[in-house]
C-alpha positions in Angstrom: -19.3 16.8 -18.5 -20.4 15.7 -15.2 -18.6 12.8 -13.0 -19.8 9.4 -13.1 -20.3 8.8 -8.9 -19.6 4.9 -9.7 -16.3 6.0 -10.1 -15.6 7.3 -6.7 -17.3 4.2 -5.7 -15.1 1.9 -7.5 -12.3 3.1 -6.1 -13.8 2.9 -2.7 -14.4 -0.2 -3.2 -10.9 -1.0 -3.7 -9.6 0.3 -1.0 -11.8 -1.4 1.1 -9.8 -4.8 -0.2 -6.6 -2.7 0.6 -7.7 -2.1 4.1 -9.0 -5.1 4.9 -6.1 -7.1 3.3 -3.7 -5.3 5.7 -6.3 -6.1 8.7 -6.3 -9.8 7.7 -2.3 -9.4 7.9 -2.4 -7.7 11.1 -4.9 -10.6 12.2 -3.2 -13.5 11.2 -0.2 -12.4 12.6 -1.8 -11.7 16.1 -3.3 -14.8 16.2 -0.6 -17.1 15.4 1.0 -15.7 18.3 -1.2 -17.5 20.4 -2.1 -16.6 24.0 -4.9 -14.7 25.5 -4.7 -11.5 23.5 -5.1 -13.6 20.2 -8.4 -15.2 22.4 -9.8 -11.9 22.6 -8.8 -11.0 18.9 -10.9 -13.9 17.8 -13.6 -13.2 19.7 -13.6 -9.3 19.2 -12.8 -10.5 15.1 -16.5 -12.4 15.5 -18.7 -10.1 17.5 -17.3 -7.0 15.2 -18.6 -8.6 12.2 -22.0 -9.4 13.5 -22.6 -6.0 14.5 -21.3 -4.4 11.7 -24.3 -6.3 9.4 -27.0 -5.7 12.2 -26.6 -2.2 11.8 -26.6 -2.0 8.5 -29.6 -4.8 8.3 -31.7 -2.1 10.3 -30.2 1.0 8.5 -31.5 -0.5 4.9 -35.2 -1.4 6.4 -35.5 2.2 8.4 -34.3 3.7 5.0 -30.8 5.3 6.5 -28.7 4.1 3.2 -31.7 6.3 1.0 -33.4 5.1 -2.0 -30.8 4.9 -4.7 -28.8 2.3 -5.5 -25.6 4.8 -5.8 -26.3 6.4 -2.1 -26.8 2.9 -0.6 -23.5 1.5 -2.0 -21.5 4.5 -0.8 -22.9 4.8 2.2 -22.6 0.7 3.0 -18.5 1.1 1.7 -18.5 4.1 4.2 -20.0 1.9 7.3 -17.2 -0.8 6.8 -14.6 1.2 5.8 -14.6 3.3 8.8 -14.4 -0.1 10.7 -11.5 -1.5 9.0 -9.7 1.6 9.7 -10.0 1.4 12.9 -9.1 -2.2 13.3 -6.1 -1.4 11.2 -5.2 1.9 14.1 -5.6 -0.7 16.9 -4.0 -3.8 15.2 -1.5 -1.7 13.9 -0.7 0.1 17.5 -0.6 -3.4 19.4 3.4 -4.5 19.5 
């Protein structure tokens, strides 16, 4: 019997909420704080995002994220995930 890669991508898909739930968290708390560092959260917050879909924009019409629907999807989950990781690290690091 042979896995079902949806699956795998289901889950990832998931966690992916998970994550970015916790970076929301981390957010919102940062920014009701106030001050300069939630000014720069804000900012960083909207320039992140926009870059985050311009790559990907070019990715899909260079052909990067392949030609099935499966390979795209994971590979799109993988982009952002690795992002919200790393938001969660830095948020998570910042007293």
């Amino acid at each position: 019997m042979s896995r079902n890669p949806w699956l795998r991508t289901g889950f990832d898909s998931w966690m992916l909420g998970v994550e970015a739930m916790q970076v929301i968290t981390l957010r919102t708390w940062k920014l009701a704080a106030g001050g300069a560092a939630a000014q720069t959260e804000a900012q960083r917050m909207v320039t992140e995002k926009i870059a985050a879909g311009l790559d990907l924009q070019l990715r899909a019409m260079t052909g990067d994220l392949g030609m099935d629907a499966h390979g795209a999807t994971a590979k799109v989950l993988a982009h952002y995930r690795r992002k919200v990781r790393a938001n969660r690290r830095r948020l998570g690091k910042a007293g």
